[in-house]
C-alpha positions in Angstrom: -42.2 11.5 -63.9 -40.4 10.7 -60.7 -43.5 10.1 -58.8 -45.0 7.5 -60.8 -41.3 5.9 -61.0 -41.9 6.0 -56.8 -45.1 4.6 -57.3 -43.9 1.8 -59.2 -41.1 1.2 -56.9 -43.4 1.3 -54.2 -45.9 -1.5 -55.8 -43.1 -3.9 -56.7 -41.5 -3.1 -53.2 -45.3 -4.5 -51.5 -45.7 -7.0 -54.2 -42.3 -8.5 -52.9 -43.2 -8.4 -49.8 -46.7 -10.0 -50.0 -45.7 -12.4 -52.8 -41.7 -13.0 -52.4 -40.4 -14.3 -49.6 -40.7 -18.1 -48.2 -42.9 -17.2 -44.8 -45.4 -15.8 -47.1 -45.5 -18.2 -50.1 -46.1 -21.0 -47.4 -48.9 -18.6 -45.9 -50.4 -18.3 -49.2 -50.3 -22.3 -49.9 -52.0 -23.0 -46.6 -54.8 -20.7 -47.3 -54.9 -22.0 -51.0 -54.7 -26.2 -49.8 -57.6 -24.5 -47.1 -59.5 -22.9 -49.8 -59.3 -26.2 -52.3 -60.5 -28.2 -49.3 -63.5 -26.0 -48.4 -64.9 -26.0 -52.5 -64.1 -30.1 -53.1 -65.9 -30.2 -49.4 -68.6 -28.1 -50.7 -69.6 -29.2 -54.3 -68.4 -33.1 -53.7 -69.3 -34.1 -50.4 -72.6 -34.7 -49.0 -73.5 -34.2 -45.1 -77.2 -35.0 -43.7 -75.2 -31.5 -42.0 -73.7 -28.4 -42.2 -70.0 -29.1 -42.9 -67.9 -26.6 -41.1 -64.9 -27.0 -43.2 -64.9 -23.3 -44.3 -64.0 -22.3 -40.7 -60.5 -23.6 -41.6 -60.2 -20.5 -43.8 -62.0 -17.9 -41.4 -58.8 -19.4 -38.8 -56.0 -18.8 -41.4 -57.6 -15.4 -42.1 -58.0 -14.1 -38.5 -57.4 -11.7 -37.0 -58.2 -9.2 -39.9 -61.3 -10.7 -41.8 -62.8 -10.1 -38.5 -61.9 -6.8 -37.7 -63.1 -6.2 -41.8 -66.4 -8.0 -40.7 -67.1 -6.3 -37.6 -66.5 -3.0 -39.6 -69.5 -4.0 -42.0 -71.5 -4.5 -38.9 -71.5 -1.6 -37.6 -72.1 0.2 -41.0 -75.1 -1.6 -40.7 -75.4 -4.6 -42.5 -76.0 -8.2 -41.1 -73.1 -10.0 -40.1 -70.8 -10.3 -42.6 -73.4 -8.3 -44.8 -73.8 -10.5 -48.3 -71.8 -13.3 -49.8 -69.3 -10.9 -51.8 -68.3 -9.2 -49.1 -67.5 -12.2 -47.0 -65.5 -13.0 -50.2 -63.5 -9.9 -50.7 -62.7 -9.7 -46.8 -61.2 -12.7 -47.5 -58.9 -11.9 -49.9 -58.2 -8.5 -48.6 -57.2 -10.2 -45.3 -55.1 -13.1 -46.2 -53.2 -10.8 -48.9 -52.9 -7.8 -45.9 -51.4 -11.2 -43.5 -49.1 -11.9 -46.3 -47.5 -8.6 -46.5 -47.3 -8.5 -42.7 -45.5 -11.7 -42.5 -43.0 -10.5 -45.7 -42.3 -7.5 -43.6 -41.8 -9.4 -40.2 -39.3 -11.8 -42.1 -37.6 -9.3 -44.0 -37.2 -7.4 -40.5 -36.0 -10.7 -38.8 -33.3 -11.3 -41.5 -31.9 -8.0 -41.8 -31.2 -7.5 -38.4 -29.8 -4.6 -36.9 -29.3 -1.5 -39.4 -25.7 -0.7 -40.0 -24.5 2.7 -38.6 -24.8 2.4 -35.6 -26.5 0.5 -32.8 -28.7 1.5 -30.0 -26.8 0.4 -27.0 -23.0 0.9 -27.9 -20.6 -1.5 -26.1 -18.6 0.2 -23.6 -20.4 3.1 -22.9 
């Protein structure tokens, strides 16, 4: 019982972090503005070429939607391998960023921990 109670901690604790705090709620409207842009782009606007407007998204994904892609090249697949997986590196990524930047804020405004500190004054 009390390790599905810390599993259930531990989910709200990383949906908190990916989800609840201002740095990544901004994150997550950038890539979702990015996302809107890219699909009106795509289904409502005709180019005589290719429109790089998804590119935006690859930027606010980066670094880790490469590192996923590179992964699937070297398993052997084209770049990228198919269209799903581009998709689902995507998501992956941007949610992995989001949780990353929850944790950096939550670091940022907690500060040192109380107890103790690592250089004591006067010593």
């Amino acid at each position: 019982m009390s390790h599905q109670v810390t599993n259930n901690r531990q989910l709200r604790t990383l949906a908190r972090l990916t989800f609840g705090n201002t740095a990544s709620r901004i994150y997550l409207g950038l890539v979702l503005a990015a996302s809107v842009f890219v699909a009106v782009d795509t289904l409502f606007v005709s180019h005589e070429d290719a429109s790089f407007a998804g590119v935006w998204v690859f930027f606010l994904a980066a670094p880790t939607v490469f590192v996923f892609l590179l992964g699937s090249s070297m398993a052997g697949a084209d770049f990228g391998g198919p269209a799903w997986f581009i998709y689902l590196a995507l998501v992956v990524s941007v949610l992995v960023q989001a949780c990353a930047l929850g944790w950096f804020s939550r670091l940022l405004l907690r500060g040192p921990r109380r107890g103790g500190s690592a250089h004591p004054q006067g010593a």
